[in-house]
N, C-alpha and C positions, 0 to 999 in steps of 0.2 A: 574249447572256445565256443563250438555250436552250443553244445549246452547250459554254459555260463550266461549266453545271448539270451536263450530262450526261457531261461529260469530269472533274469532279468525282468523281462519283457514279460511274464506272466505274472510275476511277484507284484507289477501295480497295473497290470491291465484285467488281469484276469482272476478266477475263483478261488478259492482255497480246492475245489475240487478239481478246479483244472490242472493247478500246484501237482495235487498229489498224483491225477492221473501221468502228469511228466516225469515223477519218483517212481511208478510202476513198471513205464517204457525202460527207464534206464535201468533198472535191476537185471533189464533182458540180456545187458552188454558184460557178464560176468565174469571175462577173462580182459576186459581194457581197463584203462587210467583217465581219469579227466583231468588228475595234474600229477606229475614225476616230482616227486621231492630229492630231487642228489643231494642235498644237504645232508639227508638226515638216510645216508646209507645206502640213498637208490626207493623207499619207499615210494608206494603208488597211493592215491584214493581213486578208488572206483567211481565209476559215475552216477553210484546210487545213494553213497553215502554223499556224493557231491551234490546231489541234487535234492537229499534229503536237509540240507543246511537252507535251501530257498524255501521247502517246506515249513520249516521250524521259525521262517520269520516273517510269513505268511500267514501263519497262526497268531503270530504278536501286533499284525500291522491292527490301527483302526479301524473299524467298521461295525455296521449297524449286528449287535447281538453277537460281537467277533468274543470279548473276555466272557461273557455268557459261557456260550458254547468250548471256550478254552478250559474254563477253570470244571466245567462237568465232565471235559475227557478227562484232564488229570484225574477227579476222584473214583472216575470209573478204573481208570488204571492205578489205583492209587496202589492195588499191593506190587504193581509191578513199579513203581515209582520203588516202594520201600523194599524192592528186591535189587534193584539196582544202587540205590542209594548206599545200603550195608555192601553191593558189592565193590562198588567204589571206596567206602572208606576199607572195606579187606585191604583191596592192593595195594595202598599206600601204609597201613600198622601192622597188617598181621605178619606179612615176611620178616618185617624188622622186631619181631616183638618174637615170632620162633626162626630166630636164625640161624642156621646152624645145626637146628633141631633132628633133622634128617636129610638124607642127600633124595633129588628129583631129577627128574628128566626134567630139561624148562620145557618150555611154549616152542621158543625157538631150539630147532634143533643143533645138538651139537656136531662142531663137525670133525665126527667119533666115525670110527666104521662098526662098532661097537653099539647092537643091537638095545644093549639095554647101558646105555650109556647114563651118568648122572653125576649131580654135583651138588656142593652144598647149599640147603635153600639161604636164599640171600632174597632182598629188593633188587628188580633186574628191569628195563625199560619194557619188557611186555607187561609187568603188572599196571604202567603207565598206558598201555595200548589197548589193553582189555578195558579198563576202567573207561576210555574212550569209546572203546566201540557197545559197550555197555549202554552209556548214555546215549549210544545213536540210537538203542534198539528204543528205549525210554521213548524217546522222541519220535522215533516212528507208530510205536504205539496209540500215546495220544493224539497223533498228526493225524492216522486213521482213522481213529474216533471222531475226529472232530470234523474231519473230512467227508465222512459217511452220513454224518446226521444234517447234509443239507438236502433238499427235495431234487430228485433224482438223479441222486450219488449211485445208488441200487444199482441202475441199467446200465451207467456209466460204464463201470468197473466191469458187469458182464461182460459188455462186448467187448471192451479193452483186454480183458484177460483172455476172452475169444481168440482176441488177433496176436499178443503175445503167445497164446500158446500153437495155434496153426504156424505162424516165423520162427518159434524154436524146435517147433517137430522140424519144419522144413531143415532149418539149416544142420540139424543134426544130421535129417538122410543125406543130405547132399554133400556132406563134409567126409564121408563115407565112401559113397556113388561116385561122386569126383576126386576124390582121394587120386593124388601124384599128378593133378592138372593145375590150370591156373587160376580154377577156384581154391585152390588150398592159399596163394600168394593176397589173394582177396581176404578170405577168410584172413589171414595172418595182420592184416592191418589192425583189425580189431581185439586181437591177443596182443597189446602194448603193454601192459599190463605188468608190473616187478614179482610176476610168477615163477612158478618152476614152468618152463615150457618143455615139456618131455615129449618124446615120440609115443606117440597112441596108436601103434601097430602092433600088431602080433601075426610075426612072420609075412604074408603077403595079404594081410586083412587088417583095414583100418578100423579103430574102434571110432564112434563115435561122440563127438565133442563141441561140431558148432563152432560158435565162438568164444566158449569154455578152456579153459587152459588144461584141466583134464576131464574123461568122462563120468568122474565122479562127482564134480561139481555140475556138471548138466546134468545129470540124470537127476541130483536131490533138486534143482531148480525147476526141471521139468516136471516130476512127481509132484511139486504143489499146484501146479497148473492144471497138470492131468486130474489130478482128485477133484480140486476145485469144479472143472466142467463137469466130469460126472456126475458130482453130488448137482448139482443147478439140473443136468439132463434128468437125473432121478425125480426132479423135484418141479419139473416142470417150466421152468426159465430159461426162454425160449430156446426151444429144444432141438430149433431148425441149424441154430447158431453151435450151442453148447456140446451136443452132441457130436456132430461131426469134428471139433476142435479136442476135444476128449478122446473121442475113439483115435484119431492119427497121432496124437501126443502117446498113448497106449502104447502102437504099434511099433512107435521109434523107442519108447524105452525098454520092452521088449526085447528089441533087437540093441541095445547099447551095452551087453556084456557089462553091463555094473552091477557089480556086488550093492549098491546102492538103493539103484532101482528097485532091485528083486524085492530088499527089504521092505519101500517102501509100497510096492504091486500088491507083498504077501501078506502085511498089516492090513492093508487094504483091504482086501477079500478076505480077510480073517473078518471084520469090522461088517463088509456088507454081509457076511455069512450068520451073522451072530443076532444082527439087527433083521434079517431076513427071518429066522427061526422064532424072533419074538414075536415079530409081528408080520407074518407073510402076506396078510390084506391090506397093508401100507403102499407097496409095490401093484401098477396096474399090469392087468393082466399082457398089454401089448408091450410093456416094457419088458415085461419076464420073455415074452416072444424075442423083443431083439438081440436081449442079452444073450438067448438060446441061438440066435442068428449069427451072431458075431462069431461064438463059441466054435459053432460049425463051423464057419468060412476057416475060422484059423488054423482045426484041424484038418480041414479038407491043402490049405495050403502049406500046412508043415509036410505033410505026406507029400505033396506034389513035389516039394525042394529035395525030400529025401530023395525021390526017383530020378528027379532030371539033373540034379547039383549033386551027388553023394560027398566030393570031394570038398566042397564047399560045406557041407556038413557036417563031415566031419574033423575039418577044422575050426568050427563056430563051436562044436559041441565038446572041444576040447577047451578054449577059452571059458565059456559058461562053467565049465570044472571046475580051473582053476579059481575064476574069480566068486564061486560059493562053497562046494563042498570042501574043496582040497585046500580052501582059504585058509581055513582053523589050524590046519594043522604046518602050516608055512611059517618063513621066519618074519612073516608080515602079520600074521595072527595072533604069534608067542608075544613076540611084542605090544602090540595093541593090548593083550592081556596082562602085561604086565604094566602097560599106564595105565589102564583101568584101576588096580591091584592100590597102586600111587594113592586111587581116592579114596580107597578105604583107610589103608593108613596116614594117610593124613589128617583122616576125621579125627581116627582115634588118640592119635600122639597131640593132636591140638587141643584133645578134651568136647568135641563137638563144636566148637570157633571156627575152622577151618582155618588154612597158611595164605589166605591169602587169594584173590581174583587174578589170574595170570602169571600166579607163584610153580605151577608144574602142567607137564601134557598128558592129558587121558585122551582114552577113547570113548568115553559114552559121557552125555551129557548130565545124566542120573551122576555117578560118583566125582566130575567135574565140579558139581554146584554142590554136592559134601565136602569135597576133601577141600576145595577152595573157600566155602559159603558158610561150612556147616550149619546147626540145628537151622540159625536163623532166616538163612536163605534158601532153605530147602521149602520151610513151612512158607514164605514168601510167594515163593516159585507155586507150589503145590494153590495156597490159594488163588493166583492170579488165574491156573489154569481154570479151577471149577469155576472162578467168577465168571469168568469170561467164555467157556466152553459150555456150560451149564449140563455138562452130562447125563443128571438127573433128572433132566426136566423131559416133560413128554413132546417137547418139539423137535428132540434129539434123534431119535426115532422115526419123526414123521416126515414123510412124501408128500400129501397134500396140506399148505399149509393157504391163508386166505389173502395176503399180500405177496408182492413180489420181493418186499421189505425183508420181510420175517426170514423166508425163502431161502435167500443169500446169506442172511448171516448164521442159519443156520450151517449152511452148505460152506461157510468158510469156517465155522467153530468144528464141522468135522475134517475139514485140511487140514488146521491147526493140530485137532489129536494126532490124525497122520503122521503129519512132520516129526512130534516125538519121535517116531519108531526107529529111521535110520541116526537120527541124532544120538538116539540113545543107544548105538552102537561106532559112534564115529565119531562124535563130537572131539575137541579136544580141549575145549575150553568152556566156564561156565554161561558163554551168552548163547543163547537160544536164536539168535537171529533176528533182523529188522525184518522179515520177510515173515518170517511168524508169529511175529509181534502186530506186524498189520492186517493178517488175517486174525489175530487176536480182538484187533482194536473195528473191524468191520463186524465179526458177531458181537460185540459188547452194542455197540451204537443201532445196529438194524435189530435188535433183538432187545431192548430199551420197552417195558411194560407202557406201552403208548395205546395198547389193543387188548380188546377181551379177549380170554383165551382161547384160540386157534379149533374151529370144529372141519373133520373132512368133506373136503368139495370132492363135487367131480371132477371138474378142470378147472384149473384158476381164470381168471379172468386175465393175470399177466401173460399167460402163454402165449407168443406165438410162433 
């Protein structure tokens, strides 16, 4: 109801960028509902996709230069429009058109106790669901776009993603720290949500979640935030802010036992490691200092925990086991490898067509958008990223850049790469996410050839 009011009430009083800074806040709430559908089996919408619908008509209302700036996100998205597009007509022909053809795991799981459970592919109301939430991502993409190219969208979204990611560190430690008081009955208001609401303990250690339904959805939530302020802190936008919001985001996922996180920490620092080696005078020399700062403090406090806590650590560090090395070899990892397994043949038995957008469950987001997309939606996908990520370009790389503009959309075109990494171990279906769509659609718009090309400053003039 709050939400409904407020996306009301912003939809004719207010900006397109104020619209979408209130689609931001709400994506924070990952584990609630803005409305229960029991009609239709107990279904939830979230209050990001709910809030992404005042978004999208926001973008339609009249105003001075409003279809202008509409009709130039679309073509800026346009391969992601015609990745979505072919994904949507998949779910509706290709099931019906190979039916039969082979047996899958669906989307929804079955309920089999039977690990690698499967049935014959048919048209089944997920491939109706995917196609939906396909077109959200559509929609938030351009909504991004179009939302970012108005004059100081840039700082907006900093600080906002500042203060979303300091509230979600928070409430992940605290969801921990107070774990069995009556901040857990608090927290629980906001897990309304038609989730699996599972117990996130292990033995007398609470894993951390927030107000996530599990820690694997907060940790891939909080990883785009964390990266986000880093790359801003790297980059010089406003660093007073960014940094400190980064580094606590760090520390809670660190400590959040997800196999998720790790993936997304370990791409990560693969990525700063790589970009460091090419070009190591990109980085100023007092950043290299804090980074070496941090490094120490955390070693100096892991030893301290080992000395005064042992017991406490050595039950952390049998969780952290389970949930990376000993993962693979579980009947949680056999599995996930054999819905992966799904996307290979399904490219192949379709002839490169794919069966369909929400026709089986994988685990990686790569053989998702084959075995469902095939040739055509891979090469889709593929171009959206370069468009939009511009890997190649030499601003990909670079730390001093001469706007605050430029800055950011760099520094979300490298979230964006991020984000692949644990996707492409966990995903289960071919959309990539509204969430990474709109860090897609902020580097396309702040990174828009409006400037000569970028030479290094000292400091920028936006720092402060």
């Amino acid at each position: 109801m709050i939400l409904a009011i407020l996306g009301v009430v912003l939809l004719f009083r207010a900006s397109l960028t104020a619209m979408f800074s209130l689609y931001l806040v709400a994506t924070l709430f990952g584990g609630s509902a803005a409305i229960l559908l029991g009609s239709l089996g107990g279904s939830s919408i979230p209050p990001a996709q709910f809030a992404l619908i005042f978004v999208a008509l926001r973008c339609v209302l009249p105003g001075q230069g409003q279809m202008a700036t509409l009709r130039e996100a679309v073509w800026h998205n346009r391969f992601l429009v015609l990745f979505v597009l072919y994904g949507v007509i998949s779910a509706f022909t290709l099931p019906i058109l190979f039916a039969n053809m082979m047996d899958v795991t669906p989307l929804k799981s079955l309920p089999r106790f039977d690990l690698f459970a499967v049935q014959p592919l048919a048209m089944t109301s997920q491939n109706v669901t995917t196609a939906v939430y396909l077109t959200g991502t559509m929609f938030a993409g351009i909504s991004a776009c179009a939302a970012m190219s108005r004059p100081g969208a840039a700082e907006r979204v900093v600080r906002l993603g500042a203060a979303i990611a300091i509230t979600h560190a928070l409430l992940g430690i605290s969801s921990v720290v107070l774990a069995g008081t009556a901040w857990d009955d608090f927290l629980q208001i906001f897990r309304n949500g038609n989730y699996a609401q599972l117990d996130q303990s292990f033995g007398d250690l609470a894993r951390m979640n927030g107000i996530w339904p599990e820690p694997s959805g907060y940790a891939a939530y909080g990883g785009v935030w964390c990266v986000f302020m880093i790359e801003l802190w790297f980059r010089n936008v406003l660093p007073k802010l960014t940094g400190p919001a980064g580094l606590l985001l760090l520390f809670a996922l660190i400590g959040s036992t997800s196999s998720t996180a790790y993936v997304s920490l370990g791409a990560y620092a693969v990525l700063i490691s790589v970009r460091f080696a090419i070009a190591p005078w990109n980085l100023p020399a007092r950043k290299q200092l804090a980074i070496l700062a941090v490094a120490l403090f955390a070693a100096v406090a892991i030893l301290t925990l080992f000395v005064i806590f042992p017991d406490f650590v050595r039950q952390f560090g049998n969780i952290l086991a389970l949930m990376t090395i000993e993962k693979g070899d579980s009947a949680s990892g056999l599995q996930r490898a054999f819905w992966a397994k799904q996307g290979i043949d399904a490219f192949v038995d379709s002839y490169g067509l794919g069966i369909g957008a929400g026709s089986f469950r994988s685990s990686s987001l790569l053989t998702a958008i084959l075995g469902s997309m095939g040739v055509i939606g891979a090469v889709c996908f593929l171009a959206h990223v370069v468009r939009a990520l511009q890997p190649f370009n030499a601003e990909f790389v670079a730390m001093r850049l001469p706007t605050m503009e430029r800055a950011v959309g760099c520094a979300a075109a490298t979230t964006a790469l991020v984000m692949l990494a644990p996707q492409s171990v966990a995903s289960p279906s071919p959309d990539p996410g509204t969430l990474w769509a709109v860090m897609c659609g902020i580097a396309i718009a702040l990174r828009l050839n409006k400037a000569p090309r970028p030479r290094p400053v000292a400091r920028p003039a936006f720092a402060q």
